[in-house]
C-alpha positions in Angstrom: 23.0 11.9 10.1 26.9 12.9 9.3 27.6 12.8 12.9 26.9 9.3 13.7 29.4 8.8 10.8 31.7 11.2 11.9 31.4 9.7 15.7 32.6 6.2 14.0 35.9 7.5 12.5 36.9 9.5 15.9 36.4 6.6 17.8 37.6 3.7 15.5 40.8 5.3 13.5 41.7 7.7 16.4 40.6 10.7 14.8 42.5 9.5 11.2 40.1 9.2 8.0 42.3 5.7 7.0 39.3 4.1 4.9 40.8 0.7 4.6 40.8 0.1 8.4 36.8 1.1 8.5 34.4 -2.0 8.1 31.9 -1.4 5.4 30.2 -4.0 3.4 31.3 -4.2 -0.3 28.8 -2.4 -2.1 29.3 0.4 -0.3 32.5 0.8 -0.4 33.9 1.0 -3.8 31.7 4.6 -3.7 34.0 6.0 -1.2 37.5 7.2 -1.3 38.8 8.5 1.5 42.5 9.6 1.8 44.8 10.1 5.5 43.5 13.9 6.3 40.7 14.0 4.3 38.0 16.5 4.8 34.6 15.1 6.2 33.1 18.3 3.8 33.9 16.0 0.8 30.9 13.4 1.7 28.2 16.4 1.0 28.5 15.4 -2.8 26.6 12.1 -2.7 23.0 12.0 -2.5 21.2 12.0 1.1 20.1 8.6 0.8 23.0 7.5 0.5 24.8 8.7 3.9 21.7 7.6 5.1 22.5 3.7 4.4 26.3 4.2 5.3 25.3 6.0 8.8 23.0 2.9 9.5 25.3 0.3 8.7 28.0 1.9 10.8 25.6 2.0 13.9 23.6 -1.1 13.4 26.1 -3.4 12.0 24.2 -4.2 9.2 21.9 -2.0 6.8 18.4 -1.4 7.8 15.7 -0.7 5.1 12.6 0.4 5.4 9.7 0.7 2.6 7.3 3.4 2.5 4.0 2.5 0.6 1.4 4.7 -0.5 -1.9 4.1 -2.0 -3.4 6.6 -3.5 -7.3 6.3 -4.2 -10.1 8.3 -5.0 -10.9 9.7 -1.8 -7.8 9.8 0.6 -4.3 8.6 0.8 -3.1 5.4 2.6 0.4 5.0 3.3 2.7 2.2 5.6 6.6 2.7 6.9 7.4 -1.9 6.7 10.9 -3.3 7.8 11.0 -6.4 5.6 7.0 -7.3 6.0 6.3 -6.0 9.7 4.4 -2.8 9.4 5.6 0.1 11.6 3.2 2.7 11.2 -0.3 3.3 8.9 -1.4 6.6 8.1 -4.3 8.3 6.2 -4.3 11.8 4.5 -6.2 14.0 2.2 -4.4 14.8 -0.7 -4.1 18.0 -0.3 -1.8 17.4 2.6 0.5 14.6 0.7 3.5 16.7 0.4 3.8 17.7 4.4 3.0 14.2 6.1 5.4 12.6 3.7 7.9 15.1 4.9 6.9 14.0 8.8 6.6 10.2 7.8 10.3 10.6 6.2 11.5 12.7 9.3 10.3 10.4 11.7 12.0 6.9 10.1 14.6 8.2 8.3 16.0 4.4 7.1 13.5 4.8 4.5 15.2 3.6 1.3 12.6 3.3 -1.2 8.8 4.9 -1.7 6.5 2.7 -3.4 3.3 4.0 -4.9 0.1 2.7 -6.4 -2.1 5.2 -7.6 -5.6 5.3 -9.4 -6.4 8.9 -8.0 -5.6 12.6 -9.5 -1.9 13.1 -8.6 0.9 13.8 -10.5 3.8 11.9 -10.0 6.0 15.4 -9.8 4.2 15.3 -6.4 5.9 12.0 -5.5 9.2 12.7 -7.5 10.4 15.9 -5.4 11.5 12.8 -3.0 14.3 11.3 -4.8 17.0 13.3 -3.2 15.9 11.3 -0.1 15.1 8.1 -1.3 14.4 5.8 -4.7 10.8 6.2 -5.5 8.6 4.1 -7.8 5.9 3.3 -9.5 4.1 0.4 -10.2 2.8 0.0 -13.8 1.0 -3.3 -16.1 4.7 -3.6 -17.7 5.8 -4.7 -14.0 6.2 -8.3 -13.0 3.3 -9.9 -11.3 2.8 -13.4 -9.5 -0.3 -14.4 -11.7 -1.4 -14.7 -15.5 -3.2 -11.7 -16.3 -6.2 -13.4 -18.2 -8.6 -9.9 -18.2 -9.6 -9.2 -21.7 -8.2 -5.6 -21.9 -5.6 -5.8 -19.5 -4.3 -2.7 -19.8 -7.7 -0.9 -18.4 -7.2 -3.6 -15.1 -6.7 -1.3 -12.5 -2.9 -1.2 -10.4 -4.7 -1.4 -7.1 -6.7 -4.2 -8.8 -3.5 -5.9 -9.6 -2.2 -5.0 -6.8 -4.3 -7.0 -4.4 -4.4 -9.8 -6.6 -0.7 -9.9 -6.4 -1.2 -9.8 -2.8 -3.5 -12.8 -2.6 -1.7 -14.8 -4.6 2.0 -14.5 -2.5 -0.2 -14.8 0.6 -2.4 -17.2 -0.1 -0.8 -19.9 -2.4 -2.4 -23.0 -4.3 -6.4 -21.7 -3.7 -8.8 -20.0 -5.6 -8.8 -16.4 -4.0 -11.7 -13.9 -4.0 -10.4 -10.1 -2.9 -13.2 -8.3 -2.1 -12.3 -4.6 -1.6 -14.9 -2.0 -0.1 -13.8 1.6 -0.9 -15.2 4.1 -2.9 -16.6 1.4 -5.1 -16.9 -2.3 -4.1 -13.7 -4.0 -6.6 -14.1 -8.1 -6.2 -11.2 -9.7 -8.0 -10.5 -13.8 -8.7 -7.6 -15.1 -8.8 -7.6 -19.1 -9.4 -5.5 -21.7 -7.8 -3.4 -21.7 -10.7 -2.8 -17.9 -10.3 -4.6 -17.4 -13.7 -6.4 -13.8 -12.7 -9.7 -14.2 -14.5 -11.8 -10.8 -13.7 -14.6 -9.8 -11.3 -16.8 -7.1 -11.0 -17.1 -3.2 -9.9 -20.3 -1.6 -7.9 -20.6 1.5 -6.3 -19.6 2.4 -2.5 -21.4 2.6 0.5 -21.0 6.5 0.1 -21.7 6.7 -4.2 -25.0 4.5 -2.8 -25.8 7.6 -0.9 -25.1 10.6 -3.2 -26.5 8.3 -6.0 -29.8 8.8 -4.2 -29.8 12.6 -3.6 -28.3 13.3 -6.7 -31.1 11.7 -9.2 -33.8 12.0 -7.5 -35.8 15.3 -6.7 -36.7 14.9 -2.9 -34.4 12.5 -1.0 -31.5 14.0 1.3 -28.2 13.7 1.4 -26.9 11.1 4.4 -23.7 10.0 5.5 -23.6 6.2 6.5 -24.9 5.2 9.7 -26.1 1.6 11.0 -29.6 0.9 10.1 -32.0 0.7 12.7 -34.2 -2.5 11.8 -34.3 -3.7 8.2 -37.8 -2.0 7.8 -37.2 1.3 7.6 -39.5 3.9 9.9 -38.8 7.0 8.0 -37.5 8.4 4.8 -34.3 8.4 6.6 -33.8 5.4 7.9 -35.4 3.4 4.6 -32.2 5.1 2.5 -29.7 3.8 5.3 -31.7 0.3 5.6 -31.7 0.0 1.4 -28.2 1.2 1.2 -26.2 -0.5 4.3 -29.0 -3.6 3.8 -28.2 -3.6 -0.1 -24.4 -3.7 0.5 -24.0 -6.5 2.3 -26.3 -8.8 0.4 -24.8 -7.8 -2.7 -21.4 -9.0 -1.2 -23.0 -12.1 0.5 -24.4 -12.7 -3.1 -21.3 -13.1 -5.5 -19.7 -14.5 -2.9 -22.4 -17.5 -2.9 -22.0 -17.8 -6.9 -18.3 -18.4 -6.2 -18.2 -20.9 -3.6 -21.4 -22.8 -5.9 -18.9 -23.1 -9.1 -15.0 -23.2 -7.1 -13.9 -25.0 -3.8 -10.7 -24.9 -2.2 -11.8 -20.9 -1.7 -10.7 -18.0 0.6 -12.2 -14.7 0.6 -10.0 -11.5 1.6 -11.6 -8.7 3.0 -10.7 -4.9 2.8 -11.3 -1.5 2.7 -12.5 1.0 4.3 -15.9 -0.7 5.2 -14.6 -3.8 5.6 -14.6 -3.2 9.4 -18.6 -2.5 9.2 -18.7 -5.6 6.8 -16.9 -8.3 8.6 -19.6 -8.3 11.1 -22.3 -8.9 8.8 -21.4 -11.1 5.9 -22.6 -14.6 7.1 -19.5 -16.3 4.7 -16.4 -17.2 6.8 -13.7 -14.2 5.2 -10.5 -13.4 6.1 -10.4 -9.4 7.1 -8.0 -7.2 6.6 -8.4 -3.1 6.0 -4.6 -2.8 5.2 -4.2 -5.1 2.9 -3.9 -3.7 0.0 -0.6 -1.6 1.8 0.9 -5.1 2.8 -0.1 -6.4 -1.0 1.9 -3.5 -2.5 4.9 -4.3 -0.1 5.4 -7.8 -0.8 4.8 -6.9 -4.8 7.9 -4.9 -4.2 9.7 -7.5 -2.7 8.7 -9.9 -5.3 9.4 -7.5 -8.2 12.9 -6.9 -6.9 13.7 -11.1 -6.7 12.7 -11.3 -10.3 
């Protein structure tokens, strides 16, 4: 990174380190001094991050962030490299690997100013913390600033991926009542009115808690991972659990999502997940889709956070 820096000064100041005649905006430079025959050594006291803005702005012309988000959840890890609100890359990881791909994540688009996490899984922040030599990390928390009135009776048990998502739906989808429907390990559904008054929901198990539920309380019944059900009679032990658990699913959804429309108009449903894919193709309500939304929701949170 120091030798795109270094490449400026040889070929603007003729080889002199004259910091006046070097084109910097402001903010950067009042934490530089640089004297005639100064030693480029001197630069390795500031923090990495910050040669890593400098070195961008001298080849660029102007200063490039990028935002790394992560969501951690109870299963896996999601994460997204934005530059201002176009995603670049999505990735998903165990949590066991966290530390190595954000190492490769950081390697690979190293404009990365700032880490932003949600988390409602088992890790410590330590984990996320080792970072801050490369860039500012945070973390969102209920004392943050949100776009809607938290109106949930014990607000501070609302989940962050909860809030989160509302937050999401309300900077996307302004002036309606929005219903964020997410499909993970359990099924979250949060409303947020066209007032941006968020007003609760309701929490249901998983496609995959559906299926361990059954093996693990009863005496006889296996074990399955998800498939598509054959018919919606089932023909066999087998394919009665995946017809009463993939059936079961989607008319739960299709269910609250009647009760809504019946008591609120002016209404959009959001979509996501990591079953929303399997979802979107059976729910007979009109929903917008989107399995990365909760990664976009956290970004533009950020964004609004920092105009407050």
């Amino acid at each position: 990174m120091l030798f795109g820096f270094w490449w400026y000064l040889q070929g603007s100041n003729q080889g002199h380190m004259d910091f006046q005649s070097i084109a910097l905006p402001s903010e950067l430079r009042y934490r530089l001094v640089l004297n005639a025959g100064a030693k480029i050594e001197s630069f390795f006291v500031y923090p990495k991050h910050f040669f890593k803005k400098i070195n961008s702005y001298l080849r660029n012309g102007k200063e490039i962030n990028m935002i790394l988000t992560i969501d951690v959840g109870n299963t896996r890890i999601k994460a997204a490299v934005f530059e201002e609100s176009t995603v670049l890359e999505n990735f998903v990881f165990e949590k066991n690997e966290l530390e190595e791909k954000i190492k490769k994540i950081l390697k690979k688009f190293s404009n990365c100013s700032d880490l932003v996490v949600a988390s409602v899984g088992k890790i410590e922040k330590e984990s996320f913390l080792a970072f801050e030599k490369d860039l500012n990390v945070h973390f969102f928390t209920h004392e943050d600033a949100f776009p809607f009135i938290n109106k949930y009776a014990t607000p501070k048990t609302l989940g962050i991926d909860r809030m989160i998502l509302a937050s999401g739906a309300t900077l996307q989808f302004p002036k309606q009542n929005r219903l964020v429907i997410d499909a993970g390990t359990c099924i979250t559904y949060d409303f947020i009115d066209e007032n941006d008054n968020y007003l609760g929901g309701a929490i249901s198990p998983g496609l995959r808690l559906r299926y361990e539920a059954l093996h693990n309380y009863t005496a006889k019944l296996p074990l399955l991972t998800f498939e598509t059900p054959e018919n919606y009679i089932g023909n066999s032990t087998k394919q009665a659990i995946h017809s009463g658990v993939a059936n079961g699913f989607v008319y739960e959804i299709d269910g609250f999502i009647d009760e809504y429309r019946a008591n609120f108009s002016n209404f959009i449903i959001i979509l996501t997940g990591g079953d929303a894919v399997f979802l979107a193709k059976r729910l007979k309500n009109t929903i917008f889709a989107n399995s990365n939304f909760l990664l976009e929701s956290l970004n533009q949170t950020f964004q609004y956070k920092n105009r407050q």
